[in-house]
N, C-alpha and C positions, 0 to 999 in steps of 0.2 A: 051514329055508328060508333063514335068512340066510347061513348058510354056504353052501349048493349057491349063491345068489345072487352070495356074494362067491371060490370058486371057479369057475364061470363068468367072471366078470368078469376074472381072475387069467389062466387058463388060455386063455380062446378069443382074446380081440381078439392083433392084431398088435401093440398097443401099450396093455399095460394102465392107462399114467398116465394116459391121457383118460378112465378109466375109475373112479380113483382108490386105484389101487393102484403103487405105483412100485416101484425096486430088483428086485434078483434077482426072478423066478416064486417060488423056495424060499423065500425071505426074506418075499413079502407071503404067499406060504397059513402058513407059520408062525405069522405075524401074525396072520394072520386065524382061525386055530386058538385065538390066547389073546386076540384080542377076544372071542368071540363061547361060544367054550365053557363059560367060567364060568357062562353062566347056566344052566347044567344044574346046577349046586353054590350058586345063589343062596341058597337058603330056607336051607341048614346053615350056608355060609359068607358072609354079606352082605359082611361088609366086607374081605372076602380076593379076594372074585369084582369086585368093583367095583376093588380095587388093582391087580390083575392086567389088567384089561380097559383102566386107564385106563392102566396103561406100555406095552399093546401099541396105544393107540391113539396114543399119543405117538410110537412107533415106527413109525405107518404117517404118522403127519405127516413126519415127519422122513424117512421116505423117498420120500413125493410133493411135500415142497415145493420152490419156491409155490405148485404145483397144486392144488386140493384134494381131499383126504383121500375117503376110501373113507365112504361115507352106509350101510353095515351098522355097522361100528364105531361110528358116534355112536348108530346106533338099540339097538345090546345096550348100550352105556353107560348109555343115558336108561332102559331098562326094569333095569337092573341097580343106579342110581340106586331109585328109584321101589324095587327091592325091599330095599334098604337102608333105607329111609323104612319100606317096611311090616311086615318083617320083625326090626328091630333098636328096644328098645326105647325112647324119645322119647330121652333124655338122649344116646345113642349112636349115632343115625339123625340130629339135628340134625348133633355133630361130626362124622361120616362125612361131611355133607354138605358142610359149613362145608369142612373141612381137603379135599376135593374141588375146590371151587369157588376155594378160594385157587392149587391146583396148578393150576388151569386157565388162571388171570390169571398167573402165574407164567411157564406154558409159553408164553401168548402174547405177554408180553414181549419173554422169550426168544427167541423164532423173530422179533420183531421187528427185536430189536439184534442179534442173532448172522446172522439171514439177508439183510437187507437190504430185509424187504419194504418197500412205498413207504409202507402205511399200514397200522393196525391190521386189517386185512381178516382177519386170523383170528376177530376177535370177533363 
């Protein structure tokens, strides 16, 4: 469902950044193909499907910003999160999470000082 959600949204409006997918059509279903697919590979791979989902979601920021970002991508991140915590066991679900959460204050920096935004609004 999240994908037919975040292809509709891609594919029908006239203008998919109000939508929160920006750049090429090719470039956000791309996108949206490696946010959103890892969780079909969650339970084998936690902490591959969580890597993968959070550079494609870094890559749908960085192509709608300062707009924001596509709400499928943060929802398969939070359950792809979530199966790293239930799937991996404690010692390696905590860092998964930790070294996660550090790329995320990282990324929002980042698009901080590098974009110009006026104020932390990505957090």
């Amino acid at each position: 469902m999240l994908l037919l959600a975040s292809l509709i949204e891609i594919w029908l409006p006239v203008d998919p950044t109000a939508r929160g997918w920006g750049g090429p059509r090719w470039a956000s279903t791309l996108i949206a193909l490696a946010s959103i697919l890892p969780l079909l590979v969650m339970r084998q791979y936690p902490m591959g499907a969580v890597a993968v989902s959070f550079v494609a979601a870094c890559g749908n920021l960085a192509l709608t910003a300062p707009e924001q970002a596509s709400f499928e991508s943060f929802v398969a991140l939070v359950v792809l999160v979530y199966g790293a915590g239930a799937f991996l066991e404690t010692a390696r679900a905590i860092w998964t999470i930790v070294v996660l959460e550090v790329a995320v204050v990282a990324v929002g920096l980042l698009l901080a000082l590098l974009d110009g935004y006026d104020s932390l609004e990505f957090f």
